[in-house]
mmCIF file of the C-alpha atoms, coordinates in Angstrom:
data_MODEL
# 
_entry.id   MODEL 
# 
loop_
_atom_site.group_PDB 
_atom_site.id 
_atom_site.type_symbol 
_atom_site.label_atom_id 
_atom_site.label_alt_id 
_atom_site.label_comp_id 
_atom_site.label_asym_id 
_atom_site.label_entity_id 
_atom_site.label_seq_id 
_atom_site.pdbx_PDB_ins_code 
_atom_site.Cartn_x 
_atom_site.Cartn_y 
_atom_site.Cartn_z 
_atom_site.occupancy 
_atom_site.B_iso_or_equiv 
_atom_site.pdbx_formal_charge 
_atom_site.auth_seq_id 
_atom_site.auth_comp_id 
_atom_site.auth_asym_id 
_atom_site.auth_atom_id 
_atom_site.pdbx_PDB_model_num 
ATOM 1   C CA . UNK A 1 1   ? 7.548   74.419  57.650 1.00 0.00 ? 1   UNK A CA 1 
ATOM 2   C CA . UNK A 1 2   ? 10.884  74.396  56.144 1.00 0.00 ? 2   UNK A CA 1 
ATOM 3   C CA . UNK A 1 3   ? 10.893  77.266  53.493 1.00 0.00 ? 3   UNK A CA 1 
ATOM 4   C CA . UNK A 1 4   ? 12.416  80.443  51.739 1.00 0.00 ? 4   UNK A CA 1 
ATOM 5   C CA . UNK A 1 5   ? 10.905  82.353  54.448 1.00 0.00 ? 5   UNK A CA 1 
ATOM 6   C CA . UNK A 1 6   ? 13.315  80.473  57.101 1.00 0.00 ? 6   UNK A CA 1 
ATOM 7   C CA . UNK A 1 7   ? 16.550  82.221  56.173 1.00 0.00 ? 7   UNK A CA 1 
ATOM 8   C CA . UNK A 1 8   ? 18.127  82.280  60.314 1.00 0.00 ? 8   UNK A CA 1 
ATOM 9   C CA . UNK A 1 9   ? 21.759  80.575  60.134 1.00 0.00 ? 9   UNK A CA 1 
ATOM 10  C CA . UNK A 1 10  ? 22.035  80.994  56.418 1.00 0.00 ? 10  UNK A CA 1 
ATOM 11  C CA . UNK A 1 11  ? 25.125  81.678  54.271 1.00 0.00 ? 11  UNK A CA 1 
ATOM 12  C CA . UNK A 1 12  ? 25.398  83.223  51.095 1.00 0.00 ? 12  UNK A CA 1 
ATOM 13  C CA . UNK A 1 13  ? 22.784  86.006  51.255 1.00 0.00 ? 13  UNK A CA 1 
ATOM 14  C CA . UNK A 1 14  ? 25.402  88.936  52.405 1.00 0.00 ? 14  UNK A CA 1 
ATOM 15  C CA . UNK A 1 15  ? 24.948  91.972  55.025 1.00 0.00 ? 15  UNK A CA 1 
ATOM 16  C CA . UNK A 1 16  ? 21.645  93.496  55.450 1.00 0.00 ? 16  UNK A CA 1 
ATOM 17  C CA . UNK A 1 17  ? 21.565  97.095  54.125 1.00 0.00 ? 17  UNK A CA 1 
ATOM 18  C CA . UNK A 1 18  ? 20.120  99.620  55.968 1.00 0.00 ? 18  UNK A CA 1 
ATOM 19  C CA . UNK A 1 19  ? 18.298  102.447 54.298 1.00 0.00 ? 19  UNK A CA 1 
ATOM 20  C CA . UNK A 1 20  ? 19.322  106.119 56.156 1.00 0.00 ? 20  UNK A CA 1 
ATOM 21  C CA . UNK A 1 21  ? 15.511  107.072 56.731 1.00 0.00 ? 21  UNK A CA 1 
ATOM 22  C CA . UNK A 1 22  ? 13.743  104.525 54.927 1.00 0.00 ? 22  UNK A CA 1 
ATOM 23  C CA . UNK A 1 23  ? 10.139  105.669 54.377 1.00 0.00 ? 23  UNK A CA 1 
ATOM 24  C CA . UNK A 1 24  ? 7.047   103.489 55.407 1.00 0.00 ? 24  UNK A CA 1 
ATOM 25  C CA . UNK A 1 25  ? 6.256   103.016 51.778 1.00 0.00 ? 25  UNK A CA 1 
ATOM 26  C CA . UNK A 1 26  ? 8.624   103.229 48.846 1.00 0.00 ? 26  UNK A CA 1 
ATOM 27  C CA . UNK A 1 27  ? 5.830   103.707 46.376 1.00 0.00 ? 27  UNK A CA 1 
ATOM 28  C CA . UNK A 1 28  ? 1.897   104.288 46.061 1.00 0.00 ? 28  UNK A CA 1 
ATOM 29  C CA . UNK A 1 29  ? 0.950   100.651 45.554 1.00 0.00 ? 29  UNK A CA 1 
ATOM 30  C CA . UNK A 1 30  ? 2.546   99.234  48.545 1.00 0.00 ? 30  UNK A CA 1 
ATOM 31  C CA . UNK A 1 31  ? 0.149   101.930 50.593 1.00 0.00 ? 31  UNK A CA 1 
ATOM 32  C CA . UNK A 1 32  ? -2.825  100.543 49.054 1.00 0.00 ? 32  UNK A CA 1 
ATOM 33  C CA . UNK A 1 33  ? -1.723  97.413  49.200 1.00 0.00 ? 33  UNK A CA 1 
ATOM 34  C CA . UNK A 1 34  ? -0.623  97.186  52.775 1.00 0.00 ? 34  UNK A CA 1 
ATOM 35  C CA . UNK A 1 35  ? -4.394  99.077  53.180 1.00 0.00 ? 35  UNK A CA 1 
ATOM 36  C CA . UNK A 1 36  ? -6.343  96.094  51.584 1.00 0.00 ? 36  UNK A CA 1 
ATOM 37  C CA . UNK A 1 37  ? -4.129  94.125  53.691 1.00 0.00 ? 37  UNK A CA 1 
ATOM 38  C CA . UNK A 1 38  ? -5.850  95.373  56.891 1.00 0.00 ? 38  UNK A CA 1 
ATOM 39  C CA . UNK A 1 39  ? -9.228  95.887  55.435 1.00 0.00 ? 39  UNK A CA 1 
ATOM 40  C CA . UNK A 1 40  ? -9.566  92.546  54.677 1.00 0.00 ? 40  UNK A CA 1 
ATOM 41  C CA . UNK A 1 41  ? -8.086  91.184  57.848 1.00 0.00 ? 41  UNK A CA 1 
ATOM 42  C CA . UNK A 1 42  ? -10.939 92.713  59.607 1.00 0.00 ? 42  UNK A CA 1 
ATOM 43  C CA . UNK A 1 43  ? -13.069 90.724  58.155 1.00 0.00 ? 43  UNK A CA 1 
ATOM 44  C CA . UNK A 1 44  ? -12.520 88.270  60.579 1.00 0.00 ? 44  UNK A CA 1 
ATOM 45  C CA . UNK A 1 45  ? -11.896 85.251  58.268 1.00 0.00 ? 45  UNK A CA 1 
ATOM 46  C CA . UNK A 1 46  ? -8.460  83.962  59.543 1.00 0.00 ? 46  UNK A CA 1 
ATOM 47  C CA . UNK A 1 47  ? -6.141  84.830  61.882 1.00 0.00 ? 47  UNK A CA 1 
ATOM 48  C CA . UNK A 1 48  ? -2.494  86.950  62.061 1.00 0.00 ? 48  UNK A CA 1 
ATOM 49  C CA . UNK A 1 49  ? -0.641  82.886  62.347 1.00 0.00 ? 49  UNK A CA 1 
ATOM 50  C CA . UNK A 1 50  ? -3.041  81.939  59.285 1.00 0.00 ? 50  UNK A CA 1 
ATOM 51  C CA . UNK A 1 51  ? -1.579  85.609  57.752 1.00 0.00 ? 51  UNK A CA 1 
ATOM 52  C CA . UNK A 1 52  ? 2.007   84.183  58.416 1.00 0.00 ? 52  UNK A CA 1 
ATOM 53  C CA . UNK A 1 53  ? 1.730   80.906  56.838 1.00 0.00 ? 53  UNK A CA 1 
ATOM 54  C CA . UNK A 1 54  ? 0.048   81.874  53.826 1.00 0.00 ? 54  UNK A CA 1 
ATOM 55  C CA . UNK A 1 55  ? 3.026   83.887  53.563 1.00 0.00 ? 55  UNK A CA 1 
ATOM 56  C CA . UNK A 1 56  ? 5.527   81.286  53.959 1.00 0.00 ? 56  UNK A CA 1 
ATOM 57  C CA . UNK A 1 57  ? 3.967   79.373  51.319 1.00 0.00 ? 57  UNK A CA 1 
ATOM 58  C CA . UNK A 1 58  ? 4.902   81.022  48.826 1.00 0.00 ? 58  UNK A CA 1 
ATOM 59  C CA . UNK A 1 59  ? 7.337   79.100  46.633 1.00 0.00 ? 59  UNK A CA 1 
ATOM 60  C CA . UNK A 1 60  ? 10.854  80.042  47.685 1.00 0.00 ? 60  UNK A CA 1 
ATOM 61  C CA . UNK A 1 61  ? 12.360  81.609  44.050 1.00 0.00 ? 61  UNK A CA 1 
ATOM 62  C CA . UNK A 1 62  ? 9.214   83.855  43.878 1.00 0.00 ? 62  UNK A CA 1 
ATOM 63  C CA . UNK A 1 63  ? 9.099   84.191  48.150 1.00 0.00 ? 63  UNK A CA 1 
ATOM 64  C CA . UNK A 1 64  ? 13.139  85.655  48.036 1.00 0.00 ? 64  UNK A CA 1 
ATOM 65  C CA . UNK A 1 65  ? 12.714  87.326  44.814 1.00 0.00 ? 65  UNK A CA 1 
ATOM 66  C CA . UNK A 1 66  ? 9.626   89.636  46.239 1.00 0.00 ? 66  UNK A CA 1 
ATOM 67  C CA . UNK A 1 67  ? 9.614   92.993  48.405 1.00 0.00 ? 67  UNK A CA 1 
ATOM 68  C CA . UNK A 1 68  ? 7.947   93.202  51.183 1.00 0.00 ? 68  UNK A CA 1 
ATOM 69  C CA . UNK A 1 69  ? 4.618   94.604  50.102 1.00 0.00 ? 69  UNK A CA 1 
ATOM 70  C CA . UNK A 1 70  ? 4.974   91.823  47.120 1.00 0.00 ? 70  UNK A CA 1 
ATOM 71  C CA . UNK A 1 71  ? 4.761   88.833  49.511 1.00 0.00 ? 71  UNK A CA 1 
ATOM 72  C CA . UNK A 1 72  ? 1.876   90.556  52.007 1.00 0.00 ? 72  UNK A CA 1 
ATOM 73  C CA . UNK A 1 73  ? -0.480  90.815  48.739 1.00 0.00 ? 73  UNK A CA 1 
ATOM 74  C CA . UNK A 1 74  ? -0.011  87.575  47.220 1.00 0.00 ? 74  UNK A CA 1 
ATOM 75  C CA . UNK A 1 75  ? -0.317  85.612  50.659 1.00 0.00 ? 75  UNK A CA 1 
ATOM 76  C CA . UNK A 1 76  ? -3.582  87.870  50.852 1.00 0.00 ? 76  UNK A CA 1 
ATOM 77  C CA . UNK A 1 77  ? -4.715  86.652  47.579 1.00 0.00 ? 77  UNK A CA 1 
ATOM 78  C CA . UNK A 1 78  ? -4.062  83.028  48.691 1.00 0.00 ? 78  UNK A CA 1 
ATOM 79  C CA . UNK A 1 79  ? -6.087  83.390  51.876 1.00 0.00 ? 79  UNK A CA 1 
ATOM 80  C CA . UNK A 1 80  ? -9.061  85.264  49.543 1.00 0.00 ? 80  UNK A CA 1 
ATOM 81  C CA . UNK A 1 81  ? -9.261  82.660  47.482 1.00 0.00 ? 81  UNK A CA 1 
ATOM 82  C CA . UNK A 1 82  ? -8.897  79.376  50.327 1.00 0.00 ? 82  UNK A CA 1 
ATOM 83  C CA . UNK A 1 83  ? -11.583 81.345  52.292 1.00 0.00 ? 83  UNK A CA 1 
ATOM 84  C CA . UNK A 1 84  ? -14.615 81.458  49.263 1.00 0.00 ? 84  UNK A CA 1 
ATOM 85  C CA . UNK A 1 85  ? -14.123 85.311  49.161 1.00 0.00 ? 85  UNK A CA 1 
ATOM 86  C CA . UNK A 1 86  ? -12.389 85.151  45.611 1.00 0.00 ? 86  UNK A CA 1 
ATOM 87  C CA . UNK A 1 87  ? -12.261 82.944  42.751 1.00 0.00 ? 87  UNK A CA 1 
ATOM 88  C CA . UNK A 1 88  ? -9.398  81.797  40.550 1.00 0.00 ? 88  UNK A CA 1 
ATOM 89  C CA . UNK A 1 89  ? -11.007 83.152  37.388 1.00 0.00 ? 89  UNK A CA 1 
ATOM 90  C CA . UNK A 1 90  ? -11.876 86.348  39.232 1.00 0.00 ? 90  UNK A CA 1 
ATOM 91  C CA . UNK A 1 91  ? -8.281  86.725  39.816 1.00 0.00 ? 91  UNK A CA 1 
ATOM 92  C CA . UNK A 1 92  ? -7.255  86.008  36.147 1.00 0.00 ? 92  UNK A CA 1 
ATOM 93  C CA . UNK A 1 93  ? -10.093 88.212  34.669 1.00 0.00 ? 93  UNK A CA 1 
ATOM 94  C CA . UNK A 1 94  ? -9.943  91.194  37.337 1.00 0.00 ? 94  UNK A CA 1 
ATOM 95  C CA . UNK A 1 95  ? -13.673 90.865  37.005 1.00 0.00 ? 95  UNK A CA 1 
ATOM 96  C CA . UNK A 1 96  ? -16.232 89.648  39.766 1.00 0.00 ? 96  UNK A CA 1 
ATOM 97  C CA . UNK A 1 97  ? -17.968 86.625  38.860 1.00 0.00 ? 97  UNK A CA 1 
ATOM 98  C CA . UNK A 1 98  ? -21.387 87.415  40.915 1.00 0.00 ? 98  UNK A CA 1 
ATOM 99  C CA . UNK A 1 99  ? -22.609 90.888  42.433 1.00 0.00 ? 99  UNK A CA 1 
ATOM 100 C CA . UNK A 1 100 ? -21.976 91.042  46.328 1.00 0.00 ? 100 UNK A CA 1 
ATOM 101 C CA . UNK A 1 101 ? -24.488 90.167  48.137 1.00 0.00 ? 101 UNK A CA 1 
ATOM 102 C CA . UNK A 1 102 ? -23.173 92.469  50.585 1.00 0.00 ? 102 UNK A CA 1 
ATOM 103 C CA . UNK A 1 103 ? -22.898 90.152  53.594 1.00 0.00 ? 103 UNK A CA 1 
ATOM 104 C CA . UNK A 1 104 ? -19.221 91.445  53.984 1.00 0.00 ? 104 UNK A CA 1 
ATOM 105 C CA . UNK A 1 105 ? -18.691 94.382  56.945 1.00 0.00 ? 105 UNK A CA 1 
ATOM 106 C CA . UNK A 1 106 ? -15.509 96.053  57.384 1.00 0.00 ? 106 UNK A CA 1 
ATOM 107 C CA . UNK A 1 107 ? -14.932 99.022  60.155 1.00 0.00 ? 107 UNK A CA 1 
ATOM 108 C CA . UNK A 1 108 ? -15.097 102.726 59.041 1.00 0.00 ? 108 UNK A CA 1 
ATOM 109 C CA . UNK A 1 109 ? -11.682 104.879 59.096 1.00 0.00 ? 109 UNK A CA 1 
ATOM 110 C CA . UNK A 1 110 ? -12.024 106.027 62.105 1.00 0.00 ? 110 UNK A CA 1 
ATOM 111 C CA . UNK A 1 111 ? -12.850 102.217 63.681 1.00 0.00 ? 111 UNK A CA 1 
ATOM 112 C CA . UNK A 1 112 ? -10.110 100.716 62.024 1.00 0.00 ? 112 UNK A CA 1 
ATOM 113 C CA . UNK A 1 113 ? -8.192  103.412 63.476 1.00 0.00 ? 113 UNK A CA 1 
ATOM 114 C CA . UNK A 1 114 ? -8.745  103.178 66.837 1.00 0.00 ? 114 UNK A CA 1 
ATOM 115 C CA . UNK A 1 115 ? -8.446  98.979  66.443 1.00 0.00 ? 115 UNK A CA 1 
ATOM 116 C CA . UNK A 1 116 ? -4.781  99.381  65.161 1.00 0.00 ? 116 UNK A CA 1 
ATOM 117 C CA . UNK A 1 117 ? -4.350  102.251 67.776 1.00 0.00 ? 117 UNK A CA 1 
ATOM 118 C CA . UNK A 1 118 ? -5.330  100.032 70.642 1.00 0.00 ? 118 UNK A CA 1 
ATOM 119 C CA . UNK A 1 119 ? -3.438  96.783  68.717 1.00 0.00 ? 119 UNK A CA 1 
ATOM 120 C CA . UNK A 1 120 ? -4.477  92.738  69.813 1.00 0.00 ? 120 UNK A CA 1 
ATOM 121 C CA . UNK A 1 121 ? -2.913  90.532  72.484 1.00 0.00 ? 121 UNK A CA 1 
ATOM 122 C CA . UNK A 1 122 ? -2.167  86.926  72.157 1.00 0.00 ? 122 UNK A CA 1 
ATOM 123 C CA . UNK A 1 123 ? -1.551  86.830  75.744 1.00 0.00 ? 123 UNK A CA 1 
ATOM 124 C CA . UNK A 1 124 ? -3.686  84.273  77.942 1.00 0.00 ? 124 UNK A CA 1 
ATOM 125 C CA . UNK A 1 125 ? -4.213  82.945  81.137 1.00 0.00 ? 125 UNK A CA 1 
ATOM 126 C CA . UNK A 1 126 ? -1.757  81.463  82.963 1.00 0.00 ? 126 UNK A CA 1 
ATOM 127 C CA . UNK A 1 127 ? -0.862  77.774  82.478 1.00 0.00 ? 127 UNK A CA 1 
ATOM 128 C CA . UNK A 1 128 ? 1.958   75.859  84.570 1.00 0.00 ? 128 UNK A CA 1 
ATOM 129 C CA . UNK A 1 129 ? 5.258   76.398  83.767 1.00 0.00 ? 129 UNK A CA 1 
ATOM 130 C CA . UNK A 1 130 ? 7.074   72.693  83.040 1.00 0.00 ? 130 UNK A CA 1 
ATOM 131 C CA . UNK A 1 131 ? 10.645  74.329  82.821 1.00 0.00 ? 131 UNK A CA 1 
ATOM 132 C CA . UNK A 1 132 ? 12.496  76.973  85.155 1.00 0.00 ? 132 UNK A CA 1 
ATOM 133 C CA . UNK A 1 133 ? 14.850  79.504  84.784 1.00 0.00 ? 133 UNK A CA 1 
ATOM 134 C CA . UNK A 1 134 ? 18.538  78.253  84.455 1.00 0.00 ? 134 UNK A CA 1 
ATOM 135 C CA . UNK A 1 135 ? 16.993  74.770  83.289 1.00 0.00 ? 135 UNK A CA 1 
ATOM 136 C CA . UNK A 1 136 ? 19.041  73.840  80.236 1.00 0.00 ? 136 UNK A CA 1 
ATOM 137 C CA . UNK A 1 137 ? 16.644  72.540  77.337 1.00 0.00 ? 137 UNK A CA 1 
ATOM 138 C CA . UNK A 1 138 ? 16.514  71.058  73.659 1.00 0.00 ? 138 UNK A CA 1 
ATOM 139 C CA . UNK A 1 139 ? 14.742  71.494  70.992 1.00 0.00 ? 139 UNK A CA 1 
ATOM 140 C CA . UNK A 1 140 ? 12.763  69.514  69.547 1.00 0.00 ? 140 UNK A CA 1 
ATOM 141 C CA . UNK A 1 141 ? 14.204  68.157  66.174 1.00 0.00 ? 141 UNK A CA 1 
ATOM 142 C CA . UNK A 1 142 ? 10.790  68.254  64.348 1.00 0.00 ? 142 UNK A CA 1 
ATOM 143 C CA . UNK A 1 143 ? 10.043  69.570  60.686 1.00 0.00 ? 143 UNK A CA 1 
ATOM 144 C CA . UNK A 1 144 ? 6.428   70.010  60.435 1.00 0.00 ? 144 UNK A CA 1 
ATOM 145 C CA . UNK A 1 145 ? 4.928   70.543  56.999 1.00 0.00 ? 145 UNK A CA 1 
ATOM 146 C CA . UNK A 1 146 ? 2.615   73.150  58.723 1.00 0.00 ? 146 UNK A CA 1 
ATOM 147 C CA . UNK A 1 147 ? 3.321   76.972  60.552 1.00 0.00 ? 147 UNK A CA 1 
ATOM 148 C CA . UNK A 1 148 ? 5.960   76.820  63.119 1.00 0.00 ? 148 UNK A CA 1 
ATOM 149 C CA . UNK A 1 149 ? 7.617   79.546  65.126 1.00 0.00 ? 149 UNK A CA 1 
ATOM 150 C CA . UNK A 1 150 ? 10.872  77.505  66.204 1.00 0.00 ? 150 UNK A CA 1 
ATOM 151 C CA . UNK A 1 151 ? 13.635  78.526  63.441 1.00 0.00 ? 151 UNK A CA 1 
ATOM 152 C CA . UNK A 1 152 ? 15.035  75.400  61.826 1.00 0.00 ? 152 UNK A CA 1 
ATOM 153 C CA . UNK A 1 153 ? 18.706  76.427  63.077 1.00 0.00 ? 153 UNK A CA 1 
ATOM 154 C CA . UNK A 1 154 ? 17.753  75.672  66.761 1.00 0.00 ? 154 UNK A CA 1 
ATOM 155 C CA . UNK A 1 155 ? 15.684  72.632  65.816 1.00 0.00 ? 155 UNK A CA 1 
ATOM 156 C CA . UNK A 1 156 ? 18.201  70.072  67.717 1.00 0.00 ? 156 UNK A CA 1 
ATOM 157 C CA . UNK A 1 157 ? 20.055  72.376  70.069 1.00 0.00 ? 157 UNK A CA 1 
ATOM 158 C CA . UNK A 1 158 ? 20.517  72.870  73.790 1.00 0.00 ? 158 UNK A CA 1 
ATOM 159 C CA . UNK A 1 159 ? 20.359  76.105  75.446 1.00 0.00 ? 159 UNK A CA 1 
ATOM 160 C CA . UNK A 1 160 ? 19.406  77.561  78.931 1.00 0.00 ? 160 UNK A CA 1 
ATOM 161 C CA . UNK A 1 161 ? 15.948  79.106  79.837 1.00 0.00 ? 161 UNK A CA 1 
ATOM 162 C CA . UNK A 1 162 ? 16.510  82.942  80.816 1.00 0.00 ? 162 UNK A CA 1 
ATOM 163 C CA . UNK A 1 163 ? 13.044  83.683  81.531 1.00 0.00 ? 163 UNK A CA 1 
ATOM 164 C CA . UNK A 1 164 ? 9.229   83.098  80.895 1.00 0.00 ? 164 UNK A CA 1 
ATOM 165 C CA . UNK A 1 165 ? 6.812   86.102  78.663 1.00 0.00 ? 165 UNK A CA 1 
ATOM 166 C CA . UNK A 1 166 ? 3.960   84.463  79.997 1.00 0.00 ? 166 UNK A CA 1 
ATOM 167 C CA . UNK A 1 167 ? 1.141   82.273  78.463 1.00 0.00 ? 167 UNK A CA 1 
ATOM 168 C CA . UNK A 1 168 ? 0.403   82.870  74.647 1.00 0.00 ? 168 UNK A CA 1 
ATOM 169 C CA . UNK A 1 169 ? -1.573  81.250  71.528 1.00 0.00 ? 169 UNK A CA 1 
ATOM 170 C CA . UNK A 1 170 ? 0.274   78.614  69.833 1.00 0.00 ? 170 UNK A CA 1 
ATOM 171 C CA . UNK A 1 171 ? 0.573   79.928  66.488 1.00 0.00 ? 171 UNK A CA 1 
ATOM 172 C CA . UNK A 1 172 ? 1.351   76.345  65.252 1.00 0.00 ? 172 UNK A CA 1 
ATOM 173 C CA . UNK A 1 173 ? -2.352  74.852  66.128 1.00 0.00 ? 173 UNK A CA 1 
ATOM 174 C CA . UNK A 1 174 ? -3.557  78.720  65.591 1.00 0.00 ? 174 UNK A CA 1 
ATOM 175 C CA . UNK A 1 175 ? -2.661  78.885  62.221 1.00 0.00 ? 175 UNK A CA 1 
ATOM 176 C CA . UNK A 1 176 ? -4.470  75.672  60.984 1.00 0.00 ? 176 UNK A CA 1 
ATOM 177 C CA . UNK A 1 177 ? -7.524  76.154  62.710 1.00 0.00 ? 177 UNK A CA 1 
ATOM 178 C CA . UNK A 1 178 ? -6.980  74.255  65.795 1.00 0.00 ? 178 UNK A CA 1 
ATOM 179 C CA . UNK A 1 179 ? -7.708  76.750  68.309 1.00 0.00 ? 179 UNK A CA 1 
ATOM 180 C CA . UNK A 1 180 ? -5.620  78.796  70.455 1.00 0.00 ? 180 UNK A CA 1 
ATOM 181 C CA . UNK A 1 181 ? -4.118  76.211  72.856 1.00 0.00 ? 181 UNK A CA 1 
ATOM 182 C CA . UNK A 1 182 ? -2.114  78.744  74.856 1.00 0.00 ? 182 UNK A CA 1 
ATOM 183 C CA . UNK A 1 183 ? 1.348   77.276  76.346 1.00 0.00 ? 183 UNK A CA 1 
ATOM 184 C CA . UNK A 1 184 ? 4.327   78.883  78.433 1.00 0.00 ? 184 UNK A CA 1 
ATOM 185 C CA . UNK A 1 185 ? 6.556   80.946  75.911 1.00 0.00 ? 185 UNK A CA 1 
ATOM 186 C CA . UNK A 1 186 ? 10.066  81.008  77.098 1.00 0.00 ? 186 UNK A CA 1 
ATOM 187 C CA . UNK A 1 187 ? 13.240  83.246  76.395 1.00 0.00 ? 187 UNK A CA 1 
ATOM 188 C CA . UNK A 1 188 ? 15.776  80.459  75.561 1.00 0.00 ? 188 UNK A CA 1 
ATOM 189 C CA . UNK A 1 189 ? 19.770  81.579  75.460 1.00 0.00 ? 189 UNK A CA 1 
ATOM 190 C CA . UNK A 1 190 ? 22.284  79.197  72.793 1.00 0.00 ? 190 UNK A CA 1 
ATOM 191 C CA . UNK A 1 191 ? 25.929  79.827  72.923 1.00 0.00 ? 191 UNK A CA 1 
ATOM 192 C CA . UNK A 1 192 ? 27.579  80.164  69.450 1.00 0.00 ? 192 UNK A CA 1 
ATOM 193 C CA . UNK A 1 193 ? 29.438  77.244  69.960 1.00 0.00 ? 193 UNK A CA 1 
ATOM 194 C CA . UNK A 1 194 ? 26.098  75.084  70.049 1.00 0.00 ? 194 UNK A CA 1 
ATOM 195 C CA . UNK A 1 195 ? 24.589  76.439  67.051 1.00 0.00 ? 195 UNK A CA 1 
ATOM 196 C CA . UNK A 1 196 ? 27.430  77.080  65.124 1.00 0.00 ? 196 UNK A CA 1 
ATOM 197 C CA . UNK A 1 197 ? 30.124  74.337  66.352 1.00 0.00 ? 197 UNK A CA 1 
ATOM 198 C CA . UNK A 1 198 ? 33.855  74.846  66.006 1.00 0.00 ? 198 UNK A CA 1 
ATOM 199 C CA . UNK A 1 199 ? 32.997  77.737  63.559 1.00 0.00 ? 199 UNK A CA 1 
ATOM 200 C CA . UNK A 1 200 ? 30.804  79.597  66.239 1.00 0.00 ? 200 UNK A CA 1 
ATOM 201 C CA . UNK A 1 201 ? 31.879  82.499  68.113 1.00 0.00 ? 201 UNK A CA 1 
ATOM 202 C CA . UNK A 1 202 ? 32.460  81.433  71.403 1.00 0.00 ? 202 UNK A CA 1 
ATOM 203 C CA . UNK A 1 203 ? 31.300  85.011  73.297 1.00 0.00 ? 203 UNK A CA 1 
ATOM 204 C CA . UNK A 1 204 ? 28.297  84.967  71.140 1.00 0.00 ? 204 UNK A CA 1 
ATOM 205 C CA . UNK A 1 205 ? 24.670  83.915  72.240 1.00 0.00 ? 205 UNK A CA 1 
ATOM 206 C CA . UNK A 1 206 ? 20.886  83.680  70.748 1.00 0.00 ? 206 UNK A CA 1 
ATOM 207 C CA . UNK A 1 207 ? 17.794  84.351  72.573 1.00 0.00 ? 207 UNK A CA 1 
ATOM 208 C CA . UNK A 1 208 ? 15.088  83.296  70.945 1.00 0.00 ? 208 UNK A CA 1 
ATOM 209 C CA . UNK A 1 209 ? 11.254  83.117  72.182 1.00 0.00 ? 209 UNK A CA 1 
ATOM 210 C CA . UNK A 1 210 ? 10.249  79.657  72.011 1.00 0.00 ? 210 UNK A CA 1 
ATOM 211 C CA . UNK A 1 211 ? 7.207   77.976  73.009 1.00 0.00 ? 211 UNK A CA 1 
ATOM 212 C CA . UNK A 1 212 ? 6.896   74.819  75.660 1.00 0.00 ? 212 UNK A CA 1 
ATOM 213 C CA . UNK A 1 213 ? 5.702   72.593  73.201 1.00 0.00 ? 213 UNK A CA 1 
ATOM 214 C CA . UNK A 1 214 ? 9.189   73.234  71.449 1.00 0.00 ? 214 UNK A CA 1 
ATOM 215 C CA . UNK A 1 215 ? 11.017  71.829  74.132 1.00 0.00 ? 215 UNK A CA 1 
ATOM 216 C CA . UNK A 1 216 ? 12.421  68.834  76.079 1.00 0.00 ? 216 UNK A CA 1 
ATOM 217 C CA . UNK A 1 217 ? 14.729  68.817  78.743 1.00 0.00 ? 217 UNK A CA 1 
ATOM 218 C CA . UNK A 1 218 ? 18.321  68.260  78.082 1.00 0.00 ? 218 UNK A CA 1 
ATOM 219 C CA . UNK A 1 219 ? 20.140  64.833  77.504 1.00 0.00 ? 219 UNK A CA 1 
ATOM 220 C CA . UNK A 1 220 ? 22.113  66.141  80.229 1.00 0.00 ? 220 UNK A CA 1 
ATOM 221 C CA . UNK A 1 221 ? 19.184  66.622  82.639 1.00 0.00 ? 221 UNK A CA 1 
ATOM 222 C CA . UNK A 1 222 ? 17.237  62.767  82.040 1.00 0.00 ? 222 UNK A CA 1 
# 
């Protein structure tokens, strides 16, 4: 979807400033709140491309106006509440509405340790490739109302393929329950000039990992 979360291309929003050995956490809540994060994740109700677009729906003044921890623990609350686990009221009173009936599991420490230790693959078997290396490509001009992982400032643009990850989940069916329908996930180069035009630097290039479903083959190449 086309939202505040979609910044690639923009103008206007200055140089990003590094912090000299930022920490992890700037303060206390964002520990716990990046911990409830997890816990709840491993409850198994949705999915990390479910995580991301609950994130991106947050309305853009409030989405660019939030830290970091800020947006992670509101999309949470969104997803609590869209999967039964939380109510609206129980959100404005702080209170739980019913006692648990303590259906709900989460890991120990030392599980949830070893899970993030060992981390999760989206990788899957191996599909056939429709495009090549050096193939030049487009993308598709689309602007789904849904998750997407092509950044709107390619959406229209030609570039070259420079290689092929493999075969992952496609986060855009992923995220909306549709499955994982894996495709080919490409590393796809743009020269400055294309996404930029006149303005572009012309020694400048993108990569950016796009899936097959993203693409078409070139005007050039029909």
């Amino acid at each position: 979807m086309n939202g505040g979360h979609d910044l690639g291309g923009m103008h206007g929003f200055g140089p990003v400033a590094a912090e000299p050995d930022e920490p992890v956490f700037h303060h206390e809540w964002e520990r716990r709140a990046f911990a409830i994060t997890l816990a709840c994740g491993l409850l198994g109700r949705w999915n990390l491309d479910m995580a991301r677009h609950a994130r991106e729906r947050i309305p853009p003044p409030r989405y660019l106006g939030a830290s970091y921890y800020e947006i992670w623990f509101e999309a949470l609350l969104t997803l609590l509440v869209e999967q039964g686990l939380l109510s609206a009221d129980e959100l404005e009173t702080g209170r739980s509405a019913e006692a648990s009936a303590g259906e709900l599991r989460v890991p120990g420490p030392d599980a949830v340790r070893a899970i993030l230790e060992r981390g999760g693959s989206t990788r899957a078997d191996e599909a056939p490739a429709r495009f090549l290396v050096g193939e030049r490509v487009r993308v598709r001009n689309r602007h789904p109302l849904g998750h997407t992982r092509a950044p709107r400032y390619v959406r229209g643009r030609a570039g070259t393929i420079e290689g092929r990850h493999g075969t992952y989940v496609f986060p855009d069916a992923h995220a909306h329950g549709g499955g994982p329908r894996p495709q080919p996930l490409y590393s796809v180069r743009f020269d400055g000039i294309e996404l930029w035009g006149k303005d572009g630097d012309p020694g400048s290039a993108v990569y950016v990992d796009l899936w097959e479903g993203y693409l078409e083959p070139a005007p050039e190449q029909r």
